[in-house]
N, C-alpha and C positions, 0 to 999 in steps of 0.2 A: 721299619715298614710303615709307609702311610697310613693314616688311620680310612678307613671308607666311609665319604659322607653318610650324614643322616638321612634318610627317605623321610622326604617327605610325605605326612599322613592325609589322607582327605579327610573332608568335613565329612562328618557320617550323617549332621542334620542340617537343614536348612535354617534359618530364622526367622520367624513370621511373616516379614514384607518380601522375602526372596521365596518362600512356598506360596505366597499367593500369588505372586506375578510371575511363577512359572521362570524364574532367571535362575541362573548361578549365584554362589553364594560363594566368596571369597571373601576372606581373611587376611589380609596383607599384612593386617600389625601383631599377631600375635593369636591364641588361640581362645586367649580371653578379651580381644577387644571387639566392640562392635564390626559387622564386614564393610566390604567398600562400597555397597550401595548404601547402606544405611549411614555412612557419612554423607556420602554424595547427596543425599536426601534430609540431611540433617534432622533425623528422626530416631526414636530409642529402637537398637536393637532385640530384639523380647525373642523368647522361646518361650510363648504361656499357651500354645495350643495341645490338646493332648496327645499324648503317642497312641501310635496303632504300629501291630505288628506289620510285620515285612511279610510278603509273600502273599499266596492267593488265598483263600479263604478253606476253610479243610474239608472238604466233601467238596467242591465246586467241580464241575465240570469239565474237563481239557476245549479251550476256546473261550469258556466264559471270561469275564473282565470284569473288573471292579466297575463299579459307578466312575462318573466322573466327578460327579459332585456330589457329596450327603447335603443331607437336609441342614440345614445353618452351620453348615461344615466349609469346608477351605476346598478350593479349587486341587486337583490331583493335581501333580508336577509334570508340565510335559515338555515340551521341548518346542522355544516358539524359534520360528524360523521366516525370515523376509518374506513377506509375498510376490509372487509369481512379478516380473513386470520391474519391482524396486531394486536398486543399485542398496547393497549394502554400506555405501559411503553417506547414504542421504543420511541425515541426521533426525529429520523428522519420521521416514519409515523406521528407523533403528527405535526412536523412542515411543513408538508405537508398538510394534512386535515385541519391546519387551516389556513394559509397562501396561498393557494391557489384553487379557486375557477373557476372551468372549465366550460366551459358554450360548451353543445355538443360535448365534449370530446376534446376544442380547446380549451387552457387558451389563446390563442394569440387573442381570439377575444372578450377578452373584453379589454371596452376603460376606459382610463381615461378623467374625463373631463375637467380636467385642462389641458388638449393638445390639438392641433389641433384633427380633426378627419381624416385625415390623416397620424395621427402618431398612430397607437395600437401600446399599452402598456399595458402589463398586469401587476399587483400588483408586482409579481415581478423585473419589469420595472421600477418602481416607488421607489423599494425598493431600488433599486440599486443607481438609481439618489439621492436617499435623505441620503445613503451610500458611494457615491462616493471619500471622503476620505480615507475610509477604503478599497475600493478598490483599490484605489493606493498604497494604503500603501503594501495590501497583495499581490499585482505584482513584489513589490519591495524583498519581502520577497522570494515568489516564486522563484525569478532571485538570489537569493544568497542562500541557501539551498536545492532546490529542481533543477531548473536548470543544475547545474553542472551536475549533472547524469540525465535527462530529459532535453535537452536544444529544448523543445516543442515550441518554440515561437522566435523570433528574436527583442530580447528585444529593440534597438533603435528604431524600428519602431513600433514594440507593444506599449510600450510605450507611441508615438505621436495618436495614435490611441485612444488609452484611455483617452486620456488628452483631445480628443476633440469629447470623448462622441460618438464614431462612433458605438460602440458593442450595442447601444442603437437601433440605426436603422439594424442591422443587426443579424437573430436571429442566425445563425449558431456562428456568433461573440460572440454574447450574450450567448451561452451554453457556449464554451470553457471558455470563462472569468469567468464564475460563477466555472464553475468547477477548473480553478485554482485557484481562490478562496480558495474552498471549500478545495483543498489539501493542500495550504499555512497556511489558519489557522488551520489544522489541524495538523499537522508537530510543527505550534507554541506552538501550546495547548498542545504537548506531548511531549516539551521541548526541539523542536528543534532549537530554538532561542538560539546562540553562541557567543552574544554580548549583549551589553547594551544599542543600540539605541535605539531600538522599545520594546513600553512599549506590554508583554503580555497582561492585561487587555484592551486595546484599540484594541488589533486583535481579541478576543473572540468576540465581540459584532458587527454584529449579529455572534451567531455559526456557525462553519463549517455545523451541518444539512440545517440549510437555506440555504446556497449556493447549498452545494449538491442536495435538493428538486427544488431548479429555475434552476440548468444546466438538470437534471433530466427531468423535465417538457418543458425544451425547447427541446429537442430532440422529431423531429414528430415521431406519435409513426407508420405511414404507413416508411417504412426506404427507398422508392426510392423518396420521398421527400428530404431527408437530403442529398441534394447534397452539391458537393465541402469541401473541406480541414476541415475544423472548426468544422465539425459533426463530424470527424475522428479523432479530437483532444481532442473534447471533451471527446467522449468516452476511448479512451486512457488514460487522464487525471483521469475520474472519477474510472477506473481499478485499475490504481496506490493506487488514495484516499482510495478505498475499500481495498485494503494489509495493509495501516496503519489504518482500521479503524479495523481492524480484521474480515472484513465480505469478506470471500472468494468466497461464492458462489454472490454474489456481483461482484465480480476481476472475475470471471469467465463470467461475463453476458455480462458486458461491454467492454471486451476482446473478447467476439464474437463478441457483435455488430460492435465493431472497425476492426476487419478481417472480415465480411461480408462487409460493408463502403468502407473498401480499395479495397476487390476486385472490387466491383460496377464500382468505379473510377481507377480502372485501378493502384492504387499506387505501384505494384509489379513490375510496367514496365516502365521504362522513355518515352519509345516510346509512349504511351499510354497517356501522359503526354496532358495537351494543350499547343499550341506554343509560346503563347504570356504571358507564366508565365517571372518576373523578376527575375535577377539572388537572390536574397532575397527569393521567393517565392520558387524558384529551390530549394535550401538549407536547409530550413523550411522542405519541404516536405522528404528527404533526409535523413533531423534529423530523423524526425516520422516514415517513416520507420524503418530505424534502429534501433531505440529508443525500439518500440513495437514490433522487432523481437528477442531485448537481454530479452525483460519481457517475453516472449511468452517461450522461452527457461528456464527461471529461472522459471518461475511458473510451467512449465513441471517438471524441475528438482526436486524443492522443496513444490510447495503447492498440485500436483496431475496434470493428464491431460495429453493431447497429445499436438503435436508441428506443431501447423498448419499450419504456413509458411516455408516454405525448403530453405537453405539460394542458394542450387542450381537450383532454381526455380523461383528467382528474380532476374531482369536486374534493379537497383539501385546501381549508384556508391556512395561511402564512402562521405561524407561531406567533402569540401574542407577546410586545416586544415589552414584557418587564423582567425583572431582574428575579432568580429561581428562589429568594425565600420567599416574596411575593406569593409564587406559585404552592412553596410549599404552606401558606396560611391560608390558601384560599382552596379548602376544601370542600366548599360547597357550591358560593356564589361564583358565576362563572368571570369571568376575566373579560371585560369592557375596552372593545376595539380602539377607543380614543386614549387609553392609557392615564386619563385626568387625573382620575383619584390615584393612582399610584408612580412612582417615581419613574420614569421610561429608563429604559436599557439601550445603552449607547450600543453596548455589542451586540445585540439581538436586531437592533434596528440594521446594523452593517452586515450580519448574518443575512435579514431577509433581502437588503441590498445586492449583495452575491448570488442570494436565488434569483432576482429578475437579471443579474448578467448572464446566467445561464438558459435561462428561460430563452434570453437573445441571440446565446450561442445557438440555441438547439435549430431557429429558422432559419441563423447565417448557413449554418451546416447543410440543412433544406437545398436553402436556394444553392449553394456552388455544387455541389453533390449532382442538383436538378440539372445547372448548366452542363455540368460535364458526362450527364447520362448520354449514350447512344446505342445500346444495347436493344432496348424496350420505347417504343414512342410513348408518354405518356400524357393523362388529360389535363398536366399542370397548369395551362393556359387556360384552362376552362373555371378553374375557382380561383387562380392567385391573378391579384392586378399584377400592373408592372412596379418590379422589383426598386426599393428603394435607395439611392445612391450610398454608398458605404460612408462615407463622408459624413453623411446626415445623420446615417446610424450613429455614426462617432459622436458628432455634435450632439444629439439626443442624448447616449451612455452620459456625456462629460457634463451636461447640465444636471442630471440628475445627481452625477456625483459631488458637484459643487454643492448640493441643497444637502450632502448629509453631515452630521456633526462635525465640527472642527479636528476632533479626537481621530476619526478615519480620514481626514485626509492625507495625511504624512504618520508615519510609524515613529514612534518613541521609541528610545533604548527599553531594551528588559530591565526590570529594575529585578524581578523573583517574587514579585508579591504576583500570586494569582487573580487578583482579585482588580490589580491594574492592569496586568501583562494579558488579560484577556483580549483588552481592548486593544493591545497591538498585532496579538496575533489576527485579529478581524482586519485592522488595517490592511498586515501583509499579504491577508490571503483576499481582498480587496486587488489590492495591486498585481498579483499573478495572477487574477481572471480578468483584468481588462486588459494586461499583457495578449493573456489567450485567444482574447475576444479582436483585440487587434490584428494578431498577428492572421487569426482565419480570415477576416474579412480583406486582410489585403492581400492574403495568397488567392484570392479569387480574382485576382486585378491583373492585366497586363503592365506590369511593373519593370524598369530598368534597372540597373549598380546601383545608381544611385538609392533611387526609391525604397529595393529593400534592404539597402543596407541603412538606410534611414529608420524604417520598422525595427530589425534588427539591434540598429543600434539605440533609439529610443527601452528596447525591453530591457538591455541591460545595465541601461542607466537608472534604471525605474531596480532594477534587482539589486544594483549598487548602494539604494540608499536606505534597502531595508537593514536593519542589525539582522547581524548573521545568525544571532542568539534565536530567533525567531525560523528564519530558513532552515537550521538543522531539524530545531522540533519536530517543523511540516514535513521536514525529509525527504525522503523517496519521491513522493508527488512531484513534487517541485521538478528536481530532476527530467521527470518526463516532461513540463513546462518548457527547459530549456530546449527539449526535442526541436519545438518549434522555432528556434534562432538556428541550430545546426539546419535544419531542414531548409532553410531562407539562402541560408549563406554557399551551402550547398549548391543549391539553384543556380548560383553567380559563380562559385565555382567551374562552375558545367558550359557554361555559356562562354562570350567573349571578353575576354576582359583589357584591361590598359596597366600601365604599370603604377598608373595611380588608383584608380581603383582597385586591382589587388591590393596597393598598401594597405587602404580602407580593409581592405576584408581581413587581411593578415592582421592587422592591429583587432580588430571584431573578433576574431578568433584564439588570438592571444587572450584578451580580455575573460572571453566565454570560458579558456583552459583556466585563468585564475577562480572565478567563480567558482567552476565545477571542482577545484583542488578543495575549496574551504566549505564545501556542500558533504562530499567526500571522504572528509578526514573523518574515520572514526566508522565509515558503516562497513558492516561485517560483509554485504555484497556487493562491496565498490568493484567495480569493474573497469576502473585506470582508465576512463573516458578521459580525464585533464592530461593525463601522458600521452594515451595515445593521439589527443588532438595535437598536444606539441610536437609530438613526433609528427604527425601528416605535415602541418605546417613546415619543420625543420628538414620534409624530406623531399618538399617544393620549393623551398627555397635554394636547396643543393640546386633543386635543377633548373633552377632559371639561373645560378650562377654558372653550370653548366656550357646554357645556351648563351649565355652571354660571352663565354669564350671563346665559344664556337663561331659569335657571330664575328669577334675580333680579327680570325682567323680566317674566314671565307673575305677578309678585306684585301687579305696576302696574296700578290701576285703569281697565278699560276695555281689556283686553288679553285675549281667547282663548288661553285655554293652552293648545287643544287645535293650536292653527295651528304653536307654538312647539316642539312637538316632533315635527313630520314629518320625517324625517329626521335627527332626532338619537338618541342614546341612547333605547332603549326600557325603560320601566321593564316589571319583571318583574309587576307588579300593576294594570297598566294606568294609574298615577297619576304624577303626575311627579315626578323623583327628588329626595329631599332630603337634598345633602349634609349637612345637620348630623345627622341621623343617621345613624351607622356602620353600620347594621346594616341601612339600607334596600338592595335588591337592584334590578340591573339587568340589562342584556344589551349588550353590545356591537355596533353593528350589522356582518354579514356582510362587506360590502364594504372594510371598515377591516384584517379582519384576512383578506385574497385573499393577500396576496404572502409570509404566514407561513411560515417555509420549513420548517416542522415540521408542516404540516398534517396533522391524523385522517383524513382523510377519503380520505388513502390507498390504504387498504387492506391488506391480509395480502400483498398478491405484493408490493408496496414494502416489505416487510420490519416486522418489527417497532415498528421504528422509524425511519418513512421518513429517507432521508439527507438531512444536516445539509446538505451541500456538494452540493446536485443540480445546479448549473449547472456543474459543474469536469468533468462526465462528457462532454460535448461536445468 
């Protein structure tokens, strides 16, 4: 006779980290080994809270209910369930509803009871503290790949700050940390790690979602609570995170929040400043500005949107271009504009280099936007002279950029020293803003094949000779950069072409599909932009081999040529096309190029240059 399996027994108690956060509490390895959150979490499993009986309290009332919380007591266990709106597959709703547990729409108020009760800490407090290697580590990472183009923080003293546990007692601290965090291992995850110190598998754990849900939930959500610096940073921070996580209307939320913040605080205005900031604190604030008025410009340009801040609208001066331990000795006396006494900063000078190419984007954007207004007559003609020749522009940018150090004008391999590799990433991120810068002022042009496949192809010849080491770090961004080549080539697309000019564009599009493979490899939401271009490519050239059959065949006696071309290629002359000569023109029909993901046809509120990656917004 069979014997009848075992029944398995439930857990009859929870373990400290699964009763606070309200989850299930499973056992997979046995009934004495830690559960599988507390691996997952790499944190000791503990049952040191004390028992209470089961059941209602004895005299109580029929309806009454426990509390939900005692006094420096643990959160009652209930049952967290998605919010109304989230797809249970999102991974970031998932580690939100179960990881954190708000008690009257304040997670800040619940305690832990292994702290003083003068210390709240909410679970994610806890998380952090029994993570805090990992978070050094991803600060570290932060400062060598994201930094250099974000220097949102002033790493020697961040630094000291972290090391002694302050962002713990501080929740505006505690958001921004989390949220760089959240951007660092994210960046890692998608293969923006350029060396071989830090192991990938030890920055995944916990995921970028968890950080993003505890900077997320440290932000109050009343927003004239969130005073001072750090709410401002966070939110900025978490903006960036959502461009490489591909959630734009994300980059769009947190990008208000951060320009409502700064107005609150006055960050548009030095005067407006407090007196008794240090010259550290001076600097810091300086960066952020800046920092969030070159994203505010690029996301107008390239993911959609208007340009909230006007660079001639703000009293903030440029960041003083020396090198950060500089900054961190000079706690008193302020920092001297000519930089004599101290050693200049090659990368800070190429940093503030990039804010006057934006400053230039923000007018170019003006003036074409201005041209192609017709909606509203406006009094544009009444304060702006006439418009200066793009050319000139050009000539202007390229002189100035001849006058900046040797060290930015062409990008070095990565070597892994952060301390040289800064100064390439400034290079690189150099060279994709006068790519940008280019590519807007000559989509404002009446331009032929030629011409923009000449822009076109100039950008990614400029993209070819940066080290790829550098392009992954910057990641995601970049990507939306290339928007603007598809978007170009697109255009020629649509229009008439020759059979030598399409070769030109096929070869430009080939090129762009390798690029975006080795941009690509490794992020967690690639969205097969390099296939799918080869595939558009491979499934236009099916059809002009097609037509070309066709046309062989309309040569054959007794054959209608006009039946032979319904539906295929329409020649621009109404005759049918002949490949043997080059220079004959045609039209691509409409329906071949629907799924283009750089389509014209946009518009101005899809940004400049509609985005590369529109399906990753979902």
């Amino acid at each position: 006779m069979p014997q009848r399996p075992r029944k398995v027994q439930r857990i009859s108690r929870a373990c400290d980290l699964c009763h606070r956060r309200s989850i299930k509490c499973t056992k997979t390895r046995g009934p004495l080994e830690p559960c599988q959150n507390c691996v997952d979490f790499d944190i000791p499993c503990t049952y040191e809270r004390p028992l209470r009986k089961r059941g209602g309290r004895r005299g109580a009332r029929q309806g009454e209910q426990e509390p939900a919380c005692q006094p420096g007591g643990d959160v009652a266990a209930t049952t967290i369930s998605p919010r109304p709106g989230h797809s249970e597959d999102d991974p970031q709703t998932g580690v939100t509803a179960q990881l954190s547990t708000p008690v009257n729409n304040n997670p800040w108020a619940i305690t832990d009871p292994h702290y003083s009760s003068d210390s709240p800490l909410t679970p994610w407090k806890a998380l952090a503290t029994a993570c805090h290697s990992v978070v050094q580590e991803l600060a570290q990472v932060y400062f060598e790949i994201v930094y250099p183009i974000f220097p949102l923080f002033h790493p020697p003293s961040f630094l000291r700050v972290l090391r002694d546990e302050k962002h713990l007692k501080d929740q505006g601290l505690f958001a921004s940390t989390m949220a760089m965090c959240a951007l660092a291992s994210a960046r890692a995850r998608d293969g923006g790690l350029y060396s071989n110190q830090r192991l990938r598998s030890r920055l995944s754990h916990p995921p970028a979602e968890v950080f993003w849900a505890a900077a997320k939930e440290s932000i109050p959500r009343d927003l004239a609570a969130a005073r001072g610096v750090e709410y401002m940073r966070a939110c900025a921070i978490l903006s960036i995170a959502a461009i490489q996580n591909g959630q734009i209307r994300d980059m769009h939320q947190y990008l208000g929040l951060y320009h409502t913040l700064s107005i609150m605080e006055g960050l548009h205005d030095e005067k407006l400043w407090p007196r008794d900031l240090s010259v550290v604190d001076v600097e810091v604030r300086r960066r952020l500005f800046w920092s969030m008025y070159t994203l505010d410009v690029f996301s107008a340009t390239v993911l959609g949107g208007i340009i909230r801040f006007r660079e001639v609208q703000s009293n903030v001066r440029y960041p003083s271009e020396v090198n950060d331990d500089v900054l961190d000795s000079a706690t008193e006396a302020p920092i001297s504009a000519d930089c004599t006494t101290h050693g200049p900063s090659v990368w800070m000078r190429g940093w503030n280099f990039t804010t006057d190419l934006y400053r230039i984007l923000e007018h170019a954007i003006d003036g074409q936007r201005q041209m192609q207004r017709t909606a509203n007559e406006s009094p544009w003609s009444l304060f702006r002279p006439t418009p200066v020749p793009h050319p000139l522009i050009m000539e202007h940018v390229h002189s100035l950029f001849s006058a900046l150090p040797s060290q930015l004008q062409s990008t070095k391999p990565a070597t892994g020293d952060p301390e040289h590799d800064i100064v390439g990433f400034q290079s690189a991120n150099i060279q994709a803003t006068l790519q940008l810068l280019s590519m807007v002022l000559s989509s404002s042009e009446a331009q032929g094949v030629e011409e923009k496949c000449e822009v076109a192809g100039n950008v990614l010849s400029v993209f070819s000779t940066v080290p790829i080491e550098y392009l992954k770090a910057i990641s995601s961004p970049l990507l939306y950069h290339l928007g603007g080549i598809g978007f170009i080539l697109g255009s020629v697309m649509e229009g008439s072409l020759s059979e030598v000019s399409y070769q030109r564009v096929r070869k430009l599009l080939l090129d762009m599909a390798a690029l975006l493979s080795q941009m690509e490899s490794g992020l967690t939401r690639s969205t097969g932009a390099s296939e799918r271009l080869k595939s558009q490519v491979k499934r236009i050239d099916d059809y002009m081999d097609t037509t070309r059959h066709a046309n062989m065949r309309s040569e054959q006696p007794g054959i209608d040529q006009s039946q032979h071309f319904e539906g295929y290629m329409r020649p621009t002359s109404g005759q049918p096309v002949d490949f043997d000569d080059p220079l004959a023109y045609f039209e691509l029909p409409s329906d071949l190029l629907d799924d283009w993901p750089w389509s014209s046809g946009a518009g101005l509120l899809e940004g400049m240059f509609p985005m590369a990656l529109r399906k990753t917004e979902d």
